[in-house]
Each structure stands twice: as C-alpha cells, then as structure tokens.
BATI-625483 format. One record per residue (C-alpha): residue number from 1; residue in three letters; x, y, z. Coordinates in pm, 1 decimal. Each point is the difference from the previous one (the first is absolute). Layout:
N
<atom pos="NUM" code="ALA" X="X" Y="Y" Z="Z"/>
...
END
This chain:
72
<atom pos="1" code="UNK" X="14841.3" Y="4265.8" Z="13477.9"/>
<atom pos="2" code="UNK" X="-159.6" Y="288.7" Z="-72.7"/>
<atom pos="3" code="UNK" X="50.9" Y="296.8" Z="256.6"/>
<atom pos="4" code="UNK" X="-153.4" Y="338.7" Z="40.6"/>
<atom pos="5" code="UNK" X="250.6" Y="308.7" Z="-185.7"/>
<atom pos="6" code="UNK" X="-58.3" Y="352.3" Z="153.8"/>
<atom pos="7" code="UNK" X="50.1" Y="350.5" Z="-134.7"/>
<atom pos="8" code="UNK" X="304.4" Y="189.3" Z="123.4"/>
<atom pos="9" code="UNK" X="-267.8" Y="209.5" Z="205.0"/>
<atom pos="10" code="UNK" X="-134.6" Y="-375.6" Z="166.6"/>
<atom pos="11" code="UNK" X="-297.9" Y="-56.1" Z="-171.4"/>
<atom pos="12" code="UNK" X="-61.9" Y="-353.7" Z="-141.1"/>
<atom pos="13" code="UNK" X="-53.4" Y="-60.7" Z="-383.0"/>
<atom pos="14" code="UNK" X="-164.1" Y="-177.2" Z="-284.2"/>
<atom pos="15" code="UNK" X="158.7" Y="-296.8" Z="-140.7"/>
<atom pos="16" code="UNK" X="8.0" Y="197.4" Z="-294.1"/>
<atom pos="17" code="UNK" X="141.0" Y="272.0" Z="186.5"/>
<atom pos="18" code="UNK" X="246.1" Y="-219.2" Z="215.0"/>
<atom pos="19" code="UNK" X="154.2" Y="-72.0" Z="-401.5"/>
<atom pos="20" code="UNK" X="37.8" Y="318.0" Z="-83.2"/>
<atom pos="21" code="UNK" X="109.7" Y="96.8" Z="349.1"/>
<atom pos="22" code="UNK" X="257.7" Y="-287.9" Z="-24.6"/>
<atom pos="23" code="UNK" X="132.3" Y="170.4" Z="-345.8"/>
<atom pos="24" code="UNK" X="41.0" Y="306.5" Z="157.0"/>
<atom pos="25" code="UNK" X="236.1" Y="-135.8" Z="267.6"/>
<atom pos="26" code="UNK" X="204.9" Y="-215.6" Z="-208.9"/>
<atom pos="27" code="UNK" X="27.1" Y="304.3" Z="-244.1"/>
<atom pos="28" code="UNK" X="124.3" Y="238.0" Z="270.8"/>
<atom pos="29" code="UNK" X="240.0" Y="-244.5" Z="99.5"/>
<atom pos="30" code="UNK" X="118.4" Y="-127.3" Z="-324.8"/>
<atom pos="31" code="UNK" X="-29.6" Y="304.0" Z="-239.5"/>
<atom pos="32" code="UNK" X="240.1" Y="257.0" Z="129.6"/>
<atom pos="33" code="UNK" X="173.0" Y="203.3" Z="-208.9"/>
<atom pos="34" code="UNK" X="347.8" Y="69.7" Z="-79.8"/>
<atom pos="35" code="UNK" X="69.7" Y="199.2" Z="321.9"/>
<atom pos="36" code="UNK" X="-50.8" Y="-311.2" Z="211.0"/>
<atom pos="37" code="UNK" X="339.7" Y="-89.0" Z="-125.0"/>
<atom pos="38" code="UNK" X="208.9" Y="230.4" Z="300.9"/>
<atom pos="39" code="UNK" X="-292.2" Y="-233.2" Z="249.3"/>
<atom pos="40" code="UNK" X="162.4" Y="-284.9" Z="-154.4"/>
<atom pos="41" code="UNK" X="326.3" Y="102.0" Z="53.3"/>
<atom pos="42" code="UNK" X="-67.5" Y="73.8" Z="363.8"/>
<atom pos="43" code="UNK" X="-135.4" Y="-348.9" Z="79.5"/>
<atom pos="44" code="UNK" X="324.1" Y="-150.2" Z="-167.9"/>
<atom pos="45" code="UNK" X="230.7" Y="229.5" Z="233.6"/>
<atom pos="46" code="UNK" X="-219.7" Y="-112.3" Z="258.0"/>
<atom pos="47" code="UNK" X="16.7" Y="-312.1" Z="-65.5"/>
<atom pos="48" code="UNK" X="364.4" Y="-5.7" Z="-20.1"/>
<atom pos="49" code="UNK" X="60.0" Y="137.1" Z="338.5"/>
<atom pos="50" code="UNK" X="-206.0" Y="-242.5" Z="137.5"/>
<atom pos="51" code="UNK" X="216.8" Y="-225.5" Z="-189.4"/>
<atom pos="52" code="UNK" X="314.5" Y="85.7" Z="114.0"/>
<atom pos="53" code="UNK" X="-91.4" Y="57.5" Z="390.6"/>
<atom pos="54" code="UNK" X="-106.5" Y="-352.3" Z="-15.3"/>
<atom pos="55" code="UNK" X="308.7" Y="-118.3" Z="-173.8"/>
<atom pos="56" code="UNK" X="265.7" Y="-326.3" Z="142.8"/>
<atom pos="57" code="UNK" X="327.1" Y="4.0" Z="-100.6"/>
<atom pos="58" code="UNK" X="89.2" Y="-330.0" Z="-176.3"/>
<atom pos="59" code="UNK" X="319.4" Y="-181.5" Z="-41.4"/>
<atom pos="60" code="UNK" X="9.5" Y="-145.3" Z="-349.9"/>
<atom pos="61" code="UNK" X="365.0" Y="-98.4" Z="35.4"/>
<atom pos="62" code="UNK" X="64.4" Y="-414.0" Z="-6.4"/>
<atom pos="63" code="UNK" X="2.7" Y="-124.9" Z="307.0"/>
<atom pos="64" code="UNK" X="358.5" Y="-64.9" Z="136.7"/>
<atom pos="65" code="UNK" X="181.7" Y="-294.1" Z="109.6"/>
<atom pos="66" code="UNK" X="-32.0" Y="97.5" Z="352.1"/>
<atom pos="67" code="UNK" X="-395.3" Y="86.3" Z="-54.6"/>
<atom pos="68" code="UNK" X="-57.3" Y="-346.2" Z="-161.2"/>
<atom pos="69" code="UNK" X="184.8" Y="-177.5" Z="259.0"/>
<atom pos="70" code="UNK" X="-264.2" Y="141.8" Z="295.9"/>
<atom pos="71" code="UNK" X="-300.9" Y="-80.2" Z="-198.2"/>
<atom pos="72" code="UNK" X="85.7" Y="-352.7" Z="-21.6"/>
END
C-alpha cells in the first residue's frame, strides 16, 4: 500500500522524494552519535523504575507439608 509521505513543514512529496524523505528519518533515528549513549542510559534507569514499581514478591521456597496438604 502505497501512502502519501509529507515534509516536516506538511507538504506532500514525490515518490522519489517520499525515499529520500524516508532515509532521512530512519537516519535521524538510527545514526546518532556517541553522545546518545547518557539517552540510553536514561531509558534503562527508566525502565528499571518502571520495573521495580511494578514488581511481586515471589516465594521460591518448596512448598511445605502443610501447603501441599491444602492444595490437595
């Protein structure tokens, strides 16, 4: 399916300037340079708090007798 690409400023392009338009936003996105690093770290900190908020406690201990003798 081929859809209509605009310009950052809204104005609809070429299909040989939707491909070169397409480069461009892949390149801004994928080419950062090494300063994007301290972003990266952010999103893992981020990420980790959100982690950790959402985080359940979790008995890993066997079961004892008692605890096997209700389940049955």
């Amino acid at each position: 399916m081929n859809r209509p690409v605009k310009t950052k400023s809204g104005m609809l392009l070429t299909q040989e300037e939707q491909l070169k338009r397409w480069e461009e936003h892949f390149s801004e996105i994928f080419n950062k340079d090494d300063n994007s690093v301290g972003t990266k770290q952010e999103m893992r900190t981020a990420e980790e708090k959100d982690n950790s908020e959402n985080e359940t406690e979790v008995n890993l201990d066997p079961p004892t007798k008692i605890e096997i003798q209700l389940a049955g």
